[in-house]
C-alpha positions in Angstrom: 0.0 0.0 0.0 3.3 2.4 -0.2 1.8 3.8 -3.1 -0.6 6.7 -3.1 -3.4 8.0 -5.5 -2.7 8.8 -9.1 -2.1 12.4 -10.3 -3.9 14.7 -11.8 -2.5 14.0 -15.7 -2.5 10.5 -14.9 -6.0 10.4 -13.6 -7.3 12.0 -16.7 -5.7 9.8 -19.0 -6.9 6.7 -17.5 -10.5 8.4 -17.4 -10.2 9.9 -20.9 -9.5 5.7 -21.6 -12.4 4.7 -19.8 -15.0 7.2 -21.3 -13.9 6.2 -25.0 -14.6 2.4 -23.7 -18.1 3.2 -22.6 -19.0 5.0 -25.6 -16.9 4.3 -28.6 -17.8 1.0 -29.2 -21.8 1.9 -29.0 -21.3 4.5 -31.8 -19.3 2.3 -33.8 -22.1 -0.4 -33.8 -24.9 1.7 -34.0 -22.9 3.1 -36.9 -23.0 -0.1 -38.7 -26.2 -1.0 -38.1 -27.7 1.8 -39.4 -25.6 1.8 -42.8 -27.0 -1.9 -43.0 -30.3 -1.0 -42.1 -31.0 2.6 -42.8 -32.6 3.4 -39.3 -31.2 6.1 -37.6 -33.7 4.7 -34.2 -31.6 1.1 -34.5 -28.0 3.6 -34.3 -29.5 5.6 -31.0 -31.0 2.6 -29.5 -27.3 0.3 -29.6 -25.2 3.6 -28.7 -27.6 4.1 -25.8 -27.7 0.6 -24.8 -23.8 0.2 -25.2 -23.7 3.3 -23.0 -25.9 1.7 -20.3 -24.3 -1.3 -20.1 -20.9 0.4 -19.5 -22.4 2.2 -16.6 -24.0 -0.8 -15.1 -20.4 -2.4 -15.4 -18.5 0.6 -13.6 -21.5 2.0 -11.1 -20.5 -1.2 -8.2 -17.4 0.2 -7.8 -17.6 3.8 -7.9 -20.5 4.3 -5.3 -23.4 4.1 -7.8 -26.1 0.9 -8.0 -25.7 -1.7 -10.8 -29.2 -0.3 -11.2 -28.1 3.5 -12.5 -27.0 1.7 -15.7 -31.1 2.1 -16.8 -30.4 6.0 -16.4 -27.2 5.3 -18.2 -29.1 4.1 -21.3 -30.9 7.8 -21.3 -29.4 9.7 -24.1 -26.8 12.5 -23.0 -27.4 11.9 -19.7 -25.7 8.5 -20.2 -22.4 9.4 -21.7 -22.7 12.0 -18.6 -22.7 9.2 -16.3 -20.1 7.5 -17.8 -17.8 10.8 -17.8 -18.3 10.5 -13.7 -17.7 6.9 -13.2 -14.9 7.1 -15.3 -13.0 9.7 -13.3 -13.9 7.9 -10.4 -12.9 4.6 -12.0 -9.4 6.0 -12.5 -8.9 6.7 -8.8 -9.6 3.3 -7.8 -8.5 2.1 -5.1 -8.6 5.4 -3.7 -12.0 7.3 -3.5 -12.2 11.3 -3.4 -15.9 10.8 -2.7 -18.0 9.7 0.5 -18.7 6.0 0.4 -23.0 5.5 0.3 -24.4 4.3 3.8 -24.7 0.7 2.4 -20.7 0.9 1.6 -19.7 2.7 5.0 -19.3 -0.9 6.4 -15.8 -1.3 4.5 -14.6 2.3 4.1 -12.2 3.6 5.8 -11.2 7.4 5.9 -7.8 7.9 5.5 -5.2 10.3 7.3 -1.6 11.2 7.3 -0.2 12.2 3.6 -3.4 10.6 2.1 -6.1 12.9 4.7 -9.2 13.6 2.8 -9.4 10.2 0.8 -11.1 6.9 1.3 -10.0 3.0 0.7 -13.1 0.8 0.3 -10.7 -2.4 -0.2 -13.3 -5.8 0.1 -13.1 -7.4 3.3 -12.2 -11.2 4.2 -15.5 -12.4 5.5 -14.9 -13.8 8.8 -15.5 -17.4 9.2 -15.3 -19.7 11.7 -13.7 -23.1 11.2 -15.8 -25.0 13.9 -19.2 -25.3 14.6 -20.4 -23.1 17.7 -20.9 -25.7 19.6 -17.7 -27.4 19.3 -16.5 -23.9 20.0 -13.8 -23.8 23.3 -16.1 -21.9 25.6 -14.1 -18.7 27.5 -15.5 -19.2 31.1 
């Protein structure tokens, strides 16, 4: 963990990377599909659906539901979203954003050089190798 959170030039590269991901593709195949076709609602509909599943794949990790990818499939406001979860993508695994109460379980809040970020890092669930009554008992 010696390492601390990306820069500035290298955060925006990564997210520029990200964004062109999410949306590049879509416009590509809705390109096709609507020289093959001649619909221009087939080329909106596969950009915008592209766009949403890109969202739905970034939202779990940068603080949004899986869910937000159906607001990710709205046009504009989709390529929006993906703008945001990209620069937050780029962080990762630091956050410069508050975890949501569901996430606040596994965040931690960071001090020393790294004071005003957050490391949501997955947990080992805690398991117990015996059953509980097999258990040694402490009294």
């Amino acid at each position: 963990m010696g390492r601390g959170p990306r820069g500035l030039v290298a955060r925006a590269s990564i997210a520029a990377a990200l964004f062109a991901m999410a949306v590049v593709p879509g416009w590509t195949l809705g390109d096709l599909a609507e020289r093959a076709t001649g619909r221009p609602a087939l080329d909106w509909l596969i950009t915008c659906g592209w766009c949403g599943l890109a969202v739905a794949g970034y939202a779990p990790r940068t603080s949004y539901r899986a869910r937000d990818g159906l607001a990710g499939a709205i046009p504009l406001y989709g390529w929006y979203l993906a703008g945001v979860l990209s620069w937050r993508a780029a962080l990762l695994p630091y956050r410069d954003w508050e975890p949501r109460r569901d996430e606040l379980w596994r965040a931690r809040w960071l001090t020393g050089d790294l004071v005003g970020f957050w490391r949501a890092d997955q947990v080992a669930a805690v398991t117990s190798a015996t059953t509980r009554a097999a258990s040694r008992r402490t009294r």
